[in-house]
C-alpha positions as CSV (number, residue, x, y, z in Angstrom):
1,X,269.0,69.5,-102.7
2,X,268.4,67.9,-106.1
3,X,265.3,70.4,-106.7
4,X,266.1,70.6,-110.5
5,X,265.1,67.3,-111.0
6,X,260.9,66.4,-112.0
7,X,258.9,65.4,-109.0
8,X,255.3,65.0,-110.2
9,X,253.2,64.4,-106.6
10,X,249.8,64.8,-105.7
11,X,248.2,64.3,-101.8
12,X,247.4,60.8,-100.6
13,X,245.8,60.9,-97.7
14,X,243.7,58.5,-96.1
15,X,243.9,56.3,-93.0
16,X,243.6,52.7,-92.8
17,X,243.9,52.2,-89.0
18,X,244.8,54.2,-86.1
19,X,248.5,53.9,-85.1
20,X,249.8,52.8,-81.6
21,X,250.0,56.6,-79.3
22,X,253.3,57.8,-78.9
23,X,254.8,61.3,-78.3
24,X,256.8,62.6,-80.9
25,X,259.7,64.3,-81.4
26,X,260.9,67.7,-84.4
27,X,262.7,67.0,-87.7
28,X,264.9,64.4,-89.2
29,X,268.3,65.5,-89.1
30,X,272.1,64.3,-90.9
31,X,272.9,61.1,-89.5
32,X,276.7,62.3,-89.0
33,X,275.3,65.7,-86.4
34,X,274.2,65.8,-83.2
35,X,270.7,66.1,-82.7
36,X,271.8,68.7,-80.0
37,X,272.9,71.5,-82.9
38,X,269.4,70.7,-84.1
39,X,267.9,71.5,-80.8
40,X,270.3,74.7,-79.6
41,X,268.8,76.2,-83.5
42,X,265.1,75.7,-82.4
43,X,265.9,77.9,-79.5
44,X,266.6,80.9,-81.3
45,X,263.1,80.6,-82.6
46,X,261.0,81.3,-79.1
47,X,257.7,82.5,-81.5
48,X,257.3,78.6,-82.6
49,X,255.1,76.5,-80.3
50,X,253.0,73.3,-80.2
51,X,249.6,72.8,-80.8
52,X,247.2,70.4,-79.2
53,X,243.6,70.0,-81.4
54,X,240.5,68.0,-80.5
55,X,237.7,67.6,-83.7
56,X,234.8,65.5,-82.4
57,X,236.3,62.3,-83.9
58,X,239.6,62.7,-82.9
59,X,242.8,64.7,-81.6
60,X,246.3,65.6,-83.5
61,X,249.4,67.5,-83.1
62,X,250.7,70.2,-85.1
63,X,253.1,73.6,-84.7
64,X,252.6,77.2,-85.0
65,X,253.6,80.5,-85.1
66,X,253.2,83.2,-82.9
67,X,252.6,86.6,-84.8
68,X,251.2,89.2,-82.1
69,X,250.4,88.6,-78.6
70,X,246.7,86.9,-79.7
71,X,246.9,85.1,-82.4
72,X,249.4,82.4,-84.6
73,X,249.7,80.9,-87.9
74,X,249.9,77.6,-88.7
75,X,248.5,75.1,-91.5
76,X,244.9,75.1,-92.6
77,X,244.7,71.3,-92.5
78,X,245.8,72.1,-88.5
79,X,242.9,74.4,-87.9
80,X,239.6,72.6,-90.1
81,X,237.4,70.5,-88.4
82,X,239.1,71.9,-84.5
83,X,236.6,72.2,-81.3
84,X,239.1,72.9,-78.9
85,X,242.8,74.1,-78.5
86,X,246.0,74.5,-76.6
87,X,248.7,76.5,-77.9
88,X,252.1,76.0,-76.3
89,X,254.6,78.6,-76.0
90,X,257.3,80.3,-74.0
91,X,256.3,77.8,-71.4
92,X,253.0,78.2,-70.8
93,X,249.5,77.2,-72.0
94,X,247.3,79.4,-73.7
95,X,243.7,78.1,-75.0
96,X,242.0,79.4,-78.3
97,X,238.9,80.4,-79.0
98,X,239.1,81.7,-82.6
99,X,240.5,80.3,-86.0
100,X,239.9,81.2,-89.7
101,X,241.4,79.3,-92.4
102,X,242.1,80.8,-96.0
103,X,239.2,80.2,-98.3
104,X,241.7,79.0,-101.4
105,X,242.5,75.9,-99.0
106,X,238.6,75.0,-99.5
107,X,238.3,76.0,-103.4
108,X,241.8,74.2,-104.0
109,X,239.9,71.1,-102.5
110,X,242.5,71.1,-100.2
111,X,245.4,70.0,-102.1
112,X,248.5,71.5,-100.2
113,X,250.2,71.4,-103.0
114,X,248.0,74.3,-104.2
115,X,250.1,76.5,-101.7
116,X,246.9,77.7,-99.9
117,X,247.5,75.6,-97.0
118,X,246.8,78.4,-94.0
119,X,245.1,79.0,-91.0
120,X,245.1,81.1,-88.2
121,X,244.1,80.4,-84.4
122,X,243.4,83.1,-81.6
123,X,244.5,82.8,-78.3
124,X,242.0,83.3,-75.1
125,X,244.5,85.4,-73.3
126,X,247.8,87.6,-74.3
127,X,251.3,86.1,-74.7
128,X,253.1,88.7,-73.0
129,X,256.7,86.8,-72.5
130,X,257.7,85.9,-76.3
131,X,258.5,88.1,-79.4
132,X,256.2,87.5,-82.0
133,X,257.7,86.8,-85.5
134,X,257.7,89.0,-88.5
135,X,256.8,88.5,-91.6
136,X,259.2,87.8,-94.7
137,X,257.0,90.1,-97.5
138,X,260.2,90.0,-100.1
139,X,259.7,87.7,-103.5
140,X,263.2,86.7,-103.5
141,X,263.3,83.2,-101.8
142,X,264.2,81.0,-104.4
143,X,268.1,79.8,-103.8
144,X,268.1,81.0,-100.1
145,X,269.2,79.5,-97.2
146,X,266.0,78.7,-95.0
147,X,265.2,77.0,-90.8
148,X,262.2,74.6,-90.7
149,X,261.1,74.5,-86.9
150,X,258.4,72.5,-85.6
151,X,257.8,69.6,-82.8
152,X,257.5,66.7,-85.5
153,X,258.5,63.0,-85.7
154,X,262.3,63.0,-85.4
155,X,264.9,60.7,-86.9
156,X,268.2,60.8,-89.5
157,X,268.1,61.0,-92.9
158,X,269.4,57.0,-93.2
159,X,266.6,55.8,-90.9
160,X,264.0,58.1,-91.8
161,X,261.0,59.7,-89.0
162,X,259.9,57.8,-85.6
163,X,257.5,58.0,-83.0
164,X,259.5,56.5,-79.9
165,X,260.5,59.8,-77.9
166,X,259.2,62.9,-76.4
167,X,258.1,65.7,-77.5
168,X,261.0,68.2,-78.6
169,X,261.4,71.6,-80.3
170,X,263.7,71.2,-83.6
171,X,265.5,73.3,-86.3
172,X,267.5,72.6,-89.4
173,X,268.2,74.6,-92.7
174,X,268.0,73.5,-96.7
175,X,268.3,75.6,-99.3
176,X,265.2,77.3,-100.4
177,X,263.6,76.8,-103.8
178,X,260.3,78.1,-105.0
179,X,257.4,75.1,-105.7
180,X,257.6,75.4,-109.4
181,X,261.1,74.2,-109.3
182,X,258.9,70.9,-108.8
183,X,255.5,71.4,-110.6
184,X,253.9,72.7,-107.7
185,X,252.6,76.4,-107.4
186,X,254.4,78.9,-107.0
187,X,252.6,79.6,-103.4
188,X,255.1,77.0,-102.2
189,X,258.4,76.8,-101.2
190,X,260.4,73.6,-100.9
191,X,263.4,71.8,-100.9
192,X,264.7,67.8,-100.1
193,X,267.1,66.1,-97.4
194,X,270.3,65.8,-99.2
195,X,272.0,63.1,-98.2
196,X,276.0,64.2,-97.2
197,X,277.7,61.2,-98.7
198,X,276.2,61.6,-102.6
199,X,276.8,65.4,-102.7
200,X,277.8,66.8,-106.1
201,X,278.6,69.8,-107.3
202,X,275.7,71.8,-108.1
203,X,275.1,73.8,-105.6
204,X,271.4,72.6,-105.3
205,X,272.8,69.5,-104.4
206,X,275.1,70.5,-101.5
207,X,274.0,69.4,-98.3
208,X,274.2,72.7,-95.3
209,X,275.7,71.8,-92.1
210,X,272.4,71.3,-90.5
211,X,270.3,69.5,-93.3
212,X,267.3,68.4,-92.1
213,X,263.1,67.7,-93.3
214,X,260.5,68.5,-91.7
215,X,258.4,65.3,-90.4
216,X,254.5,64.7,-89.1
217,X,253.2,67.1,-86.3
218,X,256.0,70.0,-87.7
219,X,252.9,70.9,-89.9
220,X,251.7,74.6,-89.0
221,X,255.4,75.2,-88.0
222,X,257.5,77.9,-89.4
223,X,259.9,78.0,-92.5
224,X,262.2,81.6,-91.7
225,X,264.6,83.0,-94.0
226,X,266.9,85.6,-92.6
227,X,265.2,85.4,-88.9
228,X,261.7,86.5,-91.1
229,X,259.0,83.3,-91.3
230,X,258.8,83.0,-95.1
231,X,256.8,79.8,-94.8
232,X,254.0,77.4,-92.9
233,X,255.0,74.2,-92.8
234,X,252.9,72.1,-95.0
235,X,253.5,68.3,-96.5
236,X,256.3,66.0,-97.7
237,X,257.0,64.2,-100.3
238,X,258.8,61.2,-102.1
239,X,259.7,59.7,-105.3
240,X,260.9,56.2,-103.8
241,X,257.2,55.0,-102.6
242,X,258.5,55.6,-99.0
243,X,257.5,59.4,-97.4
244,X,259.6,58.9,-94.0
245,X,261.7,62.1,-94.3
246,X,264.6,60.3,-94.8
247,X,267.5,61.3,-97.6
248,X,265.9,62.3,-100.7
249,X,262.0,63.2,-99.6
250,X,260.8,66.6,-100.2
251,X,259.8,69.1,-97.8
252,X,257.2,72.2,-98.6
253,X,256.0,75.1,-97.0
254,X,252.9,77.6,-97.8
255,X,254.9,81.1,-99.1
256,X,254.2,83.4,-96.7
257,X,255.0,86.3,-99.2
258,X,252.1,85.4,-101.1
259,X,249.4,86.3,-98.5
260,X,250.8,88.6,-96.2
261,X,248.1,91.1,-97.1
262,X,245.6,88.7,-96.5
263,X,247.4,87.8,-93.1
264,X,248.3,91.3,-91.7
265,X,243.9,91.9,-92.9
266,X,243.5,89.4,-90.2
267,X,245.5,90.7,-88.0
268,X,244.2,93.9,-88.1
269,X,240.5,93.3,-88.5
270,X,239.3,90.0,-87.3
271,X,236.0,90.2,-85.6
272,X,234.9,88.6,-82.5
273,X,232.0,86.8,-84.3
274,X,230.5,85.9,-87.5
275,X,230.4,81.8,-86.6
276,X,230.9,80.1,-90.3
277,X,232.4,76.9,-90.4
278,X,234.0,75.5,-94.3
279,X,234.7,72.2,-95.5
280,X,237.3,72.2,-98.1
281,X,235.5,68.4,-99.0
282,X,238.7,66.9,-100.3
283,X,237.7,63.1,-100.3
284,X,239.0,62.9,-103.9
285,X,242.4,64.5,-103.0
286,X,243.0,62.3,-99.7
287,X,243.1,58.9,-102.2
288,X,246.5,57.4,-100.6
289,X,247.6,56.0,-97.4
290,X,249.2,58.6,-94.5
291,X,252.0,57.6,-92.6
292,X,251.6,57.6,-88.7
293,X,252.2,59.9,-86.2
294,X,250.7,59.7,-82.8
295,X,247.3,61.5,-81.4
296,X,247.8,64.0,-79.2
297,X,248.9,63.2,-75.5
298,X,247.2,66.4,-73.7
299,X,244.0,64.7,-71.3
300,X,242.6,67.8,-69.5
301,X,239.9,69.4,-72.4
302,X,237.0,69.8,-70.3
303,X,236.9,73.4,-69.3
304,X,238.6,74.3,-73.1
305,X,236.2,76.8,-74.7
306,X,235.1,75.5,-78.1
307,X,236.7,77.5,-81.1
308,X,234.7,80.0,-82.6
309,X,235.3,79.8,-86.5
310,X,235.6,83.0,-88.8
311,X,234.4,83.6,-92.0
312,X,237.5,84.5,-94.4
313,X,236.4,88.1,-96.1
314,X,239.6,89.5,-96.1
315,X,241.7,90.8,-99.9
316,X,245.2,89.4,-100.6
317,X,247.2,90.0,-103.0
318,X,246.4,86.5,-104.7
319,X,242.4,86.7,-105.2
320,X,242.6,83.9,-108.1
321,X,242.2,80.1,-107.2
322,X,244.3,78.1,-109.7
323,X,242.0,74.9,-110.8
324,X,244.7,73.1,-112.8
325,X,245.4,69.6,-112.3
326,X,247.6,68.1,-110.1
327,X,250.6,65.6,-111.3
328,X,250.0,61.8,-110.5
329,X,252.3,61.3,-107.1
330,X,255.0,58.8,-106.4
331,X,254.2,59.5,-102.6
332,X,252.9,62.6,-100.4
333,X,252.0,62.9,-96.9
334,X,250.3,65.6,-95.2
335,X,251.9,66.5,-91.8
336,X,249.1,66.1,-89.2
337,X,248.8,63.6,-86.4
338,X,246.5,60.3,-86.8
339,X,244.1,61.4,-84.9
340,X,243.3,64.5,-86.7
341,X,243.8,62.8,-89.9
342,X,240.8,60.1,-88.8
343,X,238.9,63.1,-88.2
344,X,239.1,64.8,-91.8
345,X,238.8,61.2,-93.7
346,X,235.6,60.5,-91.7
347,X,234.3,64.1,-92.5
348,X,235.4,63.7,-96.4
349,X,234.2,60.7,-96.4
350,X,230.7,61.8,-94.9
351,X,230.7,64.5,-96.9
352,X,231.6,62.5,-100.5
């Protein structure tokens, strides 16, 4: 992981054209493992599922992560602008009727980079047959050995992400460095897919046995250091003009560390009403072009109840929103299916 070296990125985000449907699959992995290591890892994770979202304009894929028997964390560009739900996990279906995003992801414009990419989503009915995941609320990720997991586009690090296979639960490890390392805040944590054969010796730069990035549709997903999720999938990133998650691209996470106050408020006090709806209007972030990943596959949303949304009134730790300007990109790509991604550029763009 060459994380010493400057990447100056900003989000580009804005579709063209809706790509052909196709299911995908979790994570890009080392060309020289079997994607079978990859998938015995994502097993030892049972509190990560998959998330189906329908907006009015559109439907997407995305991860998330099971934190008490009701309700999951996941990405905040996952939860804005979502009618209806399905939350995957432990082998059944659960629908949700609640979600609350984090109010720095609409005063950051919603710039992931910003690290205030969150949102949460409650569940209709109890999960009763999977351990929920704790929460990593130590400072000391930076250098540590960390396991994205998430039901993104899968491919190798020489070939980059596709969108040809089913849908499959994924796992691979990096080494861990905060978002400044970068330029980004220090509300992320990232690292990039080192590529085995150009390995040197710092130990940044040493490719783990299971390398891996994250892809599109692992957004929401979870980021765990020492069996404790440290971070919500979030956005990757290149310097080569080519964000396919193949050797060299950068993957980030939103620190969990940094709002687990605000989370465990949540948790603890969320009310069953209080219907406001935000709109982080980001049409001047989303400026670049998104690569494609499919719309969701999931047909049956009549009978779905329609997602209450929550007004976010709860303290963290972090109460100051950061307004500083973001670095000109060579590429960044947000991690959201097509068909959600439609959905937020025709809001933006209706909102601009």
């Amino acid at each position: 992981m060459k994380i010493n070296r400057l990447l100056t990125s900003t989000l580009a985000a804005a579709i063209a054209t809706a790509g052909t449907s196709a299911i995908a699959q979790a994570g890009t992995i080392r060309h020289d493992r079997s994607d079978t290591q990859y998938r015995n890892l994502a097993n030892l994770f049972p509190s990560v599922g998959s998330l189906n979202i329908r907006s009015s304009s559109g439907t997407w894929l995305c991860s998330g992560t099971l934190l008490n028997s009701t309700w999951l964390l996941t990405a905040a560009h996952c939860v804005e602008g979502a009618r209806n739900g399905l939350f995957s996990v432990g082998g059944s279906n659960y629908t949700i009727n609640g979600a609350l995003t984090n109010n720095g992801w609409f005063n950051s414009y919603g710039d992931p980079s910003a690290g205030y990419d969150l949102g949460l989503f409650r569940l209709s009915s109890r999960v009763t047959n999977v351990t929920p995941a704790s929460l990593f609320t130590g400072r000391n990720e930076d250098m540590q050995l960390g396991t994205y997991v998430g039901f993104g586009a899968t491919g190798t690090g020489l070939t980059g992400y596709n969108n040809s296979s089913s849908t499959t639960k994924r796992a691979g490890q990096n080494t861990i460095g905060l978002g400044t390392r970068l330029g980004y805040s220090d509300r992320t944590l990232v690292s990039d897919f080192d590529d085995p054969r150009l390995a040197t010796s710092d130990p940044l730069s040493q490719p783990v046995n299971l390398e891996y990035s994250i892809a599109p549709g692992d957004s929401g997903g979870g980021l765990f250091i020492n069996g404790l999720l440290a971070g919500v999938n979030s956005f990757i990133s290149a310097t080569d003009g080519s964000v396919n998650a193949d050797y060299g691209d950068i993957s980030a996470a939103t620190r969990v560390s940094s709002f687990a106050t605000w989370i465990n408020n949540v948790l603890r006090n969320a009310p069953s009403s209080s219907r406001t709806i935000g709109t982080s209007n980001s049409s001047n972030i989303f400026s670049g072009s998104f690569a494609y990943e499919p719309e969701s596959t999931f047909d049956d949303w009549e009978g779905l109840p329609e997602i209450e949304f929550l007004e976010d009134i709860y303290n963290n730790t972090e109460v100051d929103i950061e307004m500083k300007s973001v670095p000109e990109p060579s590429a960044i790509i947000g991690l959201l299916s097509v068909g959600g991604l439609l959905a937020l550029f025709r809001r933006r763009q209706a909102a601009s």
